[in-house]
C-alpha positions in Angstrom: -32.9 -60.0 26.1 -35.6 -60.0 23.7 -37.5 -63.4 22.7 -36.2 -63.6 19.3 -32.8 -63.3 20.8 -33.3 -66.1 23.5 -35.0 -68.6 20.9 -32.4 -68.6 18.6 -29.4 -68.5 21.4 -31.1 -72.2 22.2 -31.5 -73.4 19.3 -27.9 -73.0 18.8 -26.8 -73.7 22.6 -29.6 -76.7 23.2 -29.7 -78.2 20.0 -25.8 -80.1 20.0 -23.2 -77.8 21.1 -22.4 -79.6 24.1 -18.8 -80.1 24.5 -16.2 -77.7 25.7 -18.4 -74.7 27.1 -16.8 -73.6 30.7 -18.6 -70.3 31.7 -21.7 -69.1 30.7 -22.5 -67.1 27.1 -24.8 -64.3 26.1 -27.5 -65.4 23.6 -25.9 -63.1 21.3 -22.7 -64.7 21.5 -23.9 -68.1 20.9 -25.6 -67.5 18.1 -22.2 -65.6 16.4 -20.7 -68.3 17.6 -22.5 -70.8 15.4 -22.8 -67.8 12.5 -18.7 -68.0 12.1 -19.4 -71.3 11.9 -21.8 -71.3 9.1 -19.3 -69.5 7.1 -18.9 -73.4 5.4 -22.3 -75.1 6.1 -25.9 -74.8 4.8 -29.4 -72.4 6.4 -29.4 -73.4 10.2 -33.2 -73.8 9.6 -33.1 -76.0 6.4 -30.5 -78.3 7.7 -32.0 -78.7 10.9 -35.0 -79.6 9.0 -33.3 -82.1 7.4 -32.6 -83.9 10.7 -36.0 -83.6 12.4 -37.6 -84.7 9.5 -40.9 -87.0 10.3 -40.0 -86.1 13.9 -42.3 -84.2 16.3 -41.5 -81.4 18.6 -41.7 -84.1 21.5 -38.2 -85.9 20.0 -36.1 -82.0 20.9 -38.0 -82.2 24.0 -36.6 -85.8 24.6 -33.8 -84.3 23.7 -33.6 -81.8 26.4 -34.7 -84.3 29.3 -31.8 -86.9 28.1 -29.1 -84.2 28.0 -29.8 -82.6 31.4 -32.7 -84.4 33.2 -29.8 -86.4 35.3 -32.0 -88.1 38.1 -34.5 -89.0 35.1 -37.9 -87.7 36.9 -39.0 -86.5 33.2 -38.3 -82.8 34.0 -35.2 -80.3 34.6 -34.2 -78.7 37.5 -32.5 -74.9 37.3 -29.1 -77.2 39.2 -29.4 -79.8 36.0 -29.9 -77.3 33.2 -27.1 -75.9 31.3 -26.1 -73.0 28.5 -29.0 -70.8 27.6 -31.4 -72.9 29.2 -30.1 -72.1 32.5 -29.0 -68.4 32.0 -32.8 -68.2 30.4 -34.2 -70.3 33.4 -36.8 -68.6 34.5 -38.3 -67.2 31.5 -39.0 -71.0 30.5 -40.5 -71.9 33.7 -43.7 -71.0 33.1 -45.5 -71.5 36.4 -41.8 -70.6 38.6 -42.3 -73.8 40.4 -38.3 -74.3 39.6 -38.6 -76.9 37.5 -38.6 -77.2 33.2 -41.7 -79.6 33.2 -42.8 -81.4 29.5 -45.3 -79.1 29.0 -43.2 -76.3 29.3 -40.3 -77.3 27.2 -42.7 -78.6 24.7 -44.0 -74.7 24.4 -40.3 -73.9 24.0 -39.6 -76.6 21.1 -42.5 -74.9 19.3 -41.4 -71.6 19.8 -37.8 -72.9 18.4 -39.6 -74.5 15.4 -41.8 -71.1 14.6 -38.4 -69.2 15.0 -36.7 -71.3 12.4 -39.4 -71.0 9.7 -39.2 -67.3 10.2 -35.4 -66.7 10.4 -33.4 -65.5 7.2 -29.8 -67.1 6.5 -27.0 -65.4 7.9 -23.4 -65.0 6.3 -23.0 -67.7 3.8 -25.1 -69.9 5.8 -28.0 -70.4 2.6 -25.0 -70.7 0.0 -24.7 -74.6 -1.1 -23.3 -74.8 -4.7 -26.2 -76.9 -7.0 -24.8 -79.3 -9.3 -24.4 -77.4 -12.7 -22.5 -74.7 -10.5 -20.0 -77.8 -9.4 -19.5 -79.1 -13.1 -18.2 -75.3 -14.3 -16.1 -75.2 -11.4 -14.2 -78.7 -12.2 -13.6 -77.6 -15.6 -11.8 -81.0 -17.9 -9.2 -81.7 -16.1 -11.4 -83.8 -13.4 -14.0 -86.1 -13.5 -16.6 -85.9 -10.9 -19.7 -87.7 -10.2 -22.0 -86.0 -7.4 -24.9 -87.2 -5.0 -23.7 -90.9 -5.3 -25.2 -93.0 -2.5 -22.6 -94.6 -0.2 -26.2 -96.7 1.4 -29.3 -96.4 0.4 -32.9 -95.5 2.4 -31.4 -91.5 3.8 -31.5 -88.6 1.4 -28.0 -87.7 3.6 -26.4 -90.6 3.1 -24.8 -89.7 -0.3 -21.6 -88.2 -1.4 -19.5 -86.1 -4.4 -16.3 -87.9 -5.9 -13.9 -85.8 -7.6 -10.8 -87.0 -8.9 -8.5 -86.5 -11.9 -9.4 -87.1 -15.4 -6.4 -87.8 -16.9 -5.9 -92.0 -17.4 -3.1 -93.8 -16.0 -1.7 -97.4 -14.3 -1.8 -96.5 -10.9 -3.2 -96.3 -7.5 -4.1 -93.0 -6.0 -4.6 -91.7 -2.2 -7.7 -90.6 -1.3 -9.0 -87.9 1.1 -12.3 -87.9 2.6 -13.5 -84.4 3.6 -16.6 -84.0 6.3 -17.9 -80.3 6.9 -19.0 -79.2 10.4 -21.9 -77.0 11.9 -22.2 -78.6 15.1 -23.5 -82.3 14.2 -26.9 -80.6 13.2 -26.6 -78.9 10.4 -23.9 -78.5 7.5 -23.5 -79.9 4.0 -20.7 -81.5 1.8 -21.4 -78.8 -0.9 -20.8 -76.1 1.4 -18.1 -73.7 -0.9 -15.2 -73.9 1.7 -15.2 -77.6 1.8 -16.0 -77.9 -1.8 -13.5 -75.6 -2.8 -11.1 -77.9 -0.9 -12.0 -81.0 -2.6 -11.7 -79.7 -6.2 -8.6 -78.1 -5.2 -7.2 -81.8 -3.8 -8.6 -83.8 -6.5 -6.3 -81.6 -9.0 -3.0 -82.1 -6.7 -3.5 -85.7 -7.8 -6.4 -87.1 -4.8 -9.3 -89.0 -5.7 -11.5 -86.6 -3.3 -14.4 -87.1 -1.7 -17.0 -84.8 0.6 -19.8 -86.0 2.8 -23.1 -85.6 3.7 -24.3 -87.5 7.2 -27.4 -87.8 9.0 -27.4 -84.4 11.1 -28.2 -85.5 14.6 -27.2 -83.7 18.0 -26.5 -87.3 19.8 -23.4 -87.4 17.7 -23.7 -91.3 16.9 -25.6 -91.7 13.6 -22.9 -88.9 12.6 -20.3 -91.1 13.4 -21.6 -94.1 12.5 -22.2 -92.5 9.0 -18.7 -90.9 8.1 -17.6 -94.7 9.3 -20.0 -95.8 6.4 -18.7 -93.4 3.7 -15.2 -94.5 4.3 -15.8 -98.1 3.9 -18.0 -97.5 0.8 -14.6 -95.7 -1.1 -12.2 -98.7 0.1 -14.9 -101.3 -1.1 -14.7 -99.4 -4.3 -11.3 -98.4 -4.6 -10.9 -100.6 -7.8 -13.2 -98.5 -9.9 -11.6 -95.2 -8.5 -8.0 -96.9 -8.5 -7.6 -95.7 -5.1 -4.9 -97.2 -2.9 -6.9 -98.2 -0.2 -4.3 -98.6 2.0 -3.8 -94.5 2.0 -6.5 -92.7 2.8 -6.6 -89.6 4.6 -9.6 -86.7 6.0 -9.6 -83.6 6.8 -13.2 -81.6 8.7 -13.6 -78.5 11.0 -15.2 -78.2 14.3 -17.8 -81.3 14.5 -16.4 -82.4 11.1 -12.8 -82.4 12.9 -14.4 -84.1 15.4 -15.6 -87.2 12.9 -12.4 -87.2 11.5 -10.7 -88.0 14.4 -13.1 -90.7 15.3 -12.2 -92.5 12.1 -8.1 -92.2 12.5 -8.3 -93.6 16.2 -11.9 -95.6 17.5 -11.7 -98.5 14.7 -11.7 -100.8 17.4 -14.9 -100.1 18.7 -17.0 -102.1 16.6 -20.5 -100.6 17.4 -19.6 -97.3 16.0 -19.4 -99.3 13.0 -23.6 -99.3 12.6 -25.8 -101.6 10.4 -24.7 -99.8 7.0 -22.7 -102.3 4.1 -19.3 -103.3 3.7 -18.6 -104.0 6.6 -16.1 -106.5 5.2 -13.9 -103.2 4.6 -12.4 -100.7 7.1 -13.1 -97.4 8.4 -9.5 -96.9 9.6 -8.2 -93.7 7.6 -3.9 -93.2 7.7 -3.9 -89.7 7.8 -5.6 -86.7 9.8 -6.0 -83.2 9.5 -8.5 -81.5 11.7 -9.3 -77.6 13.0 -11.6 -76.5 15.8 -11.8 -80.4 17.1 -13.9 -81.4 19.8 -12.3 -84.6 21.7 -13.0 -85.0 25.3 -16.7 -86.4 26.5 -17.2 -83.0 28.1 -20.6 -81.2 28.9 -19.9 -77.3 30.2 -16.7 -78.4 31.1 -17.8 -81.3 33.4 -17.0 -85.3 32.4 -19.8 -86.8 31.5 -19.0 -90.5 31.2 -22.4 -91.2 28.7 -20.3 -89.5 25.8 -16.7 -91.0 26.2 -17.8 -93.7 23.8 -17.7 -90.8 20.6 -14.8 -88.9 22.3 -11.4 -89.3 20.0 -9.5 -88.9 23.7 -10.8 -92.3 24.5 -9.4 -94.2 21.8 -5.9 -93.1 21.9 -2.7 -95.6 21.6 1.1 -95.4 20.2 -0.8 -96.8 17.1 -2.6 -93.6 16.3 -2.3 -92.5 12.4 -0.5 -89.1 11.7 -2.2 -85.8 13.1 -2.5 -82.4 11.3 -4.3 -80.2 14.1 -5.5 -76.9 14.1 -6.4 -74.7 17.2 -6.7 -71.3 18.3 -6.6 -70.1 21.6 -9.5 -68.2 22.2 -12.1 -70.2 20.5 -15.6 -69.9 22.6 -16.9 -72.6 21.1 -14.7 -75.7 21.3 -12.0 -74.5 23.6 -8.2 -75.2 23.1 -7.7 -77.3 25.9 -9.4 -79.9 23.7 -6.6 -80.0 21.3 -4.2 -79.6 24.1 -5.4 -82.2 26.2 -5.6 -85.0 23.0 -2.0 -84.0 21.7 -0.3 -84.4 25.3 -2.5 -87.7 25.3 -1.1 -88.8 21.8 2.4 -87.9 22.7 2.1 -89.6 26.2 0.5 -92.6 24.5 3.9 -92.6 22.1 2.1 -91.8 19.1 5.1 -91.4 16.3 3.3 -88.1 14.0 1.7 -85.2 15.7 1.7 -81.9 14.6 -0.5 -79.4 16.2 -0.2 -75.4 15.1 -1.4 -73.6 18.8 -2.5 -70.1 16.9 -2.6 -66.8 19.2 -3.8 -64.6 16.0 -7.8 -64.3 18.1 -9.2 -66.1 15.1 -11.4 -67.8 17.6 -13.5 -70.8 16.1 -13.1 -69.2 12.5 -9.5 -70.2 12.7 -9.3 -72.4 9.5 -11.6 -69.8 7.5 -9.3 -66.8 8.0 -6.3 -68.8 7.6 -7.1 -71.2 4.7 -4.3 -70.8 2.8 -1.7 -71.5 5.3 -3.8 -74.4 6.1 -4.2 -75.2 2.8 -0.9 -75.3 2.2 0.4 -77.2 5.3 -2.3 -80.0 4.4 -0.8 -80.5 1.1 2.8 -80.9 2.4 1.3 -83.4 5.5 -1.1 -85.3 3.1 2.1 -85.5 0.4 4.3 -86.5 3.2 1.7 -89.5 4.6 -0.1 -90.8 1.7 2.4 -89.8 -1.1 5.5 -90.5 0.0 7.2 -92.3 -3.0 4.9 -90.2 -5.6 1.7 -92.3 -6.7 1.1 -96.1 -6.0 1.8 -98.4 -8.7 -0.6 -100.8 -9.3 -0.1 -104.3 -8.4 -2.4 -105.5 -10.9 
C-alpha cells in the first residue's frame, strides 16, 4: 500500500466514520466508500477545512486518543486502535515500541493535512451550485431566499428556503432536508439535495436545506439540525408554514440527523445553547437512506455514543418512518436499519415503512435509485403532512 493510499484511507476511516464497520477494509475501499458518498456533498478537503478551522493538528490528534485511547494513558495501543489505523499499525508506529504515542500521531495528522491540500476532488465531490446558478434553476414559479442565518457567530450555521411563489390563505408543510458525508464534510447546496428541494418546493413545500457545523463527535451536528428546525417553526408565520407538519428527509449521516430530530426531542441537552428554544425540534415525518442508528464502533457497543444514537430514543410515539437500506452497504451496514425498524415495531410504533433493497447498490442506494425514492417520498410526505390537501389558516 503506497503512502498516498494509506493517508487518505485515514482521513476517511479516522476522521468520523465510526459506526457500523464489522471486518476490516482496504484503504482503497474506504476511500470509494466515502467517494460514492461524495456523489451529493462538497471537496473532502475544503469541507473538512471548514470544520478544523482555527484548530491545530493537536485537536485530530485528540481526536484519535478520545476515540480509541480506552484506558486514557494519552497513547494507543495496536488492541485499542481500529479501521485503518489498526490494519496500518505498524507503519504509524514509528519507533515499534507497540504503541501510537502523541508524537507519532501528531506526524500522522500532518501528513493527513499535507494530503488534503494536495488531493484533487473526486466525482462530483468539488461541485456546489453558487447562488446565481440556484436562482436560474428556481425559475418564477418559486421564491427562494439563500444563505439565511438560522444563528448567528458560524459561517455553517445558515440555510436556503425555497418555497412557492404563488400567494394564497393557507398554511403549508415544510420539509427540512440535511445532506450527509460522514458528519465532516457535505454541504446543503450539494446538486442531489438541492435538486430535491426545488423539486419539493414546486409540489407545494416550503423547503428548506442545511448547512451544520461539520464535526466527527456527531454532537454540534445534532445540536445544529435541532437549531435549524426550531428557527423555521419560530418563523412559520412569515413562511405560512404549518408548524405543526413538518417533515426531513438526509442520507447516510444526514439520515442519521433526521432521525435524531423525529425521535430524541426529549433529551433536552441535544437541544444546545442556540435561540428559540421556546419552539420545538420535533419534526412529524421521516424519510431517511443509508442511516446510521445504533451507538456502535466496528461493530462493538460503545455506551459513550448511545446519547446521539436514534435506537435509544425509540417509543410507540415515534413520528412516521420512510427508510431506505440496501443490503450490502460497507459503510453503514443494514443491520442498522434492521435493528431500529424491529425496535420501532416492537416499541408499537403505528407508521414504518422500510424498502430492504437487494439491487448491490451498496451505500449509493438513494443515488442510483432517486427516482423511485423520489417518488415514494412524495406519496409518504403527501400521505403524513398533506393529508386533507393544504392547511387552512386559522387566522
Amino acid at each position: 500500500m503506497c503512502l498516498r493510499s494509506l493517508i487518505a484511507g485515514l482521513s476517511v476511516c479516522c476522521c468520523g466514520i465510526a459506526w457500523g464497520q464489522d471486518t476490516p477494509r482496504s484503504a482503497r475501499q474506504d476511500v470509494q466508500a466515502g467517494a460514492s458518498e461524495q456523489n451529493e456533498d462538497r471537496s473532502a478537503e475544503s469541507s473538512q477545512s471548514d470544520q478544523r478551522a482555527g484548530n491545530s493538528n493537536g485537536s485530530l490528534v485528540q481526536q484519535w486518543l478520545r476515540q480509541m485511547d480506552q484506558d486514557n494513558d494519552k497513547r494507543i495501543a495496536l488492541k485499542e486502535s481500529r479501521g485503518l489505523m489498526q490494519k496500518n499499525f505498524d507503519r504509524v508506529d514509528g519507533n515499534s515500541d507497540g504503541f501510537l504515542e502523541v508524537k507519532e500521531l501528531t506526524v500522522l495528522s500532518q501528513r493527513l493535512k499535507r494530503n488534503r491540500g494536495k488531493r484533487k476532488p473526486v466525482g462530483n465531490e468539488s461541485k456546489v451550485v453558487p447562488d446565481e446558478q440556484v436562482k436560474k434553476m428556481v425559475g418564477d414559479q418559486l421564491v427562494c431566499e439563500l444563505n439565511v442565518p438560522y444563528r448567528e457567530g458560524h459561517e455553517r450555521w445558515k440555510l436556503d428556503l425555497f418555497r412557492p411563489a404563488k400567494e394564497f390563505d393557507g398554511l403549508r408543510p415544510a420539509i427540512v432536508f440535511i445532506h450527509g458525508g460522514g458528519w465532516v464534510r457535505g454541504d446543503k447546496r450539494a446538486p442531489l439535495f438541492l435538486g430535491q428541494t426545488i423539486e419539493f418546493a414546486r409540489k407545494g413545500y416550503v423547503c428548506v436545506t442545511v448547512n451544520y457545523r461539520l464535526d466527527a463527535e456527531k454532537l454540534p451536528c445534532v445540536k445544529d439540525v435541532k437549531c435549524a428546525v426550531r428557527w423555521l417553526r419560530a418563523h412559520a408565520k412569515d413562511y405560512q408554514i404549518d408548524p405543526n407538519k413538518i417533515g426531513a428527509y438526509g442520507n447516510s449521516a444526514g439520515a442519521h440527523l433526521v432521525a435524531m430530530l423525529g425521535v430524541s426531542a426529549s433529551n433536552r441537552e441535544l437541544e444546545g445553547d442556540g435561540p428559540h428554544q421556546g419552539f420545538s425540534s420535533q419534526i412529524q415525518a421521516v424519510a431517511a437512506s443509508a442511516t446510521p442508528t445504533r451507538p456502535m464502533s466496528r461493530g462493538k457497543a460503545d455506551a459513550r455514543l448511545s446519547a446521539l444514537a436514534p435506537i435509544t430514543y425509540i417509543t410507540e410515539d415515534a413520528p412516521p418512518f420512510l427508510l431506505f437500506h440496501e443490503v450490502s452497504d460497507r459503510l453503514v451496514d443494514v443491520g442498522h436499519s434492521d435493528d431500529f425498524v424491529k425496535a420501532l415495531k416492537s416499541a408499537g410504533a403505528q407508521d414504518v415503512t422500510y424498502r430492504r433493497l437487494t439491487d448491490g447498490s451498496g451505500h449509493s442506494v438513494f443515488q442510483k435509485n432517486k427516482d423511485e425514492f423520489s417518488a415514494e417520498m412524495a406519496r409518504f410526505f403527501a400521505r403524513i403532512l398533506q393529508p386533507n390537501g393544504v392547511s387552512q389558516s386559522s387566522d
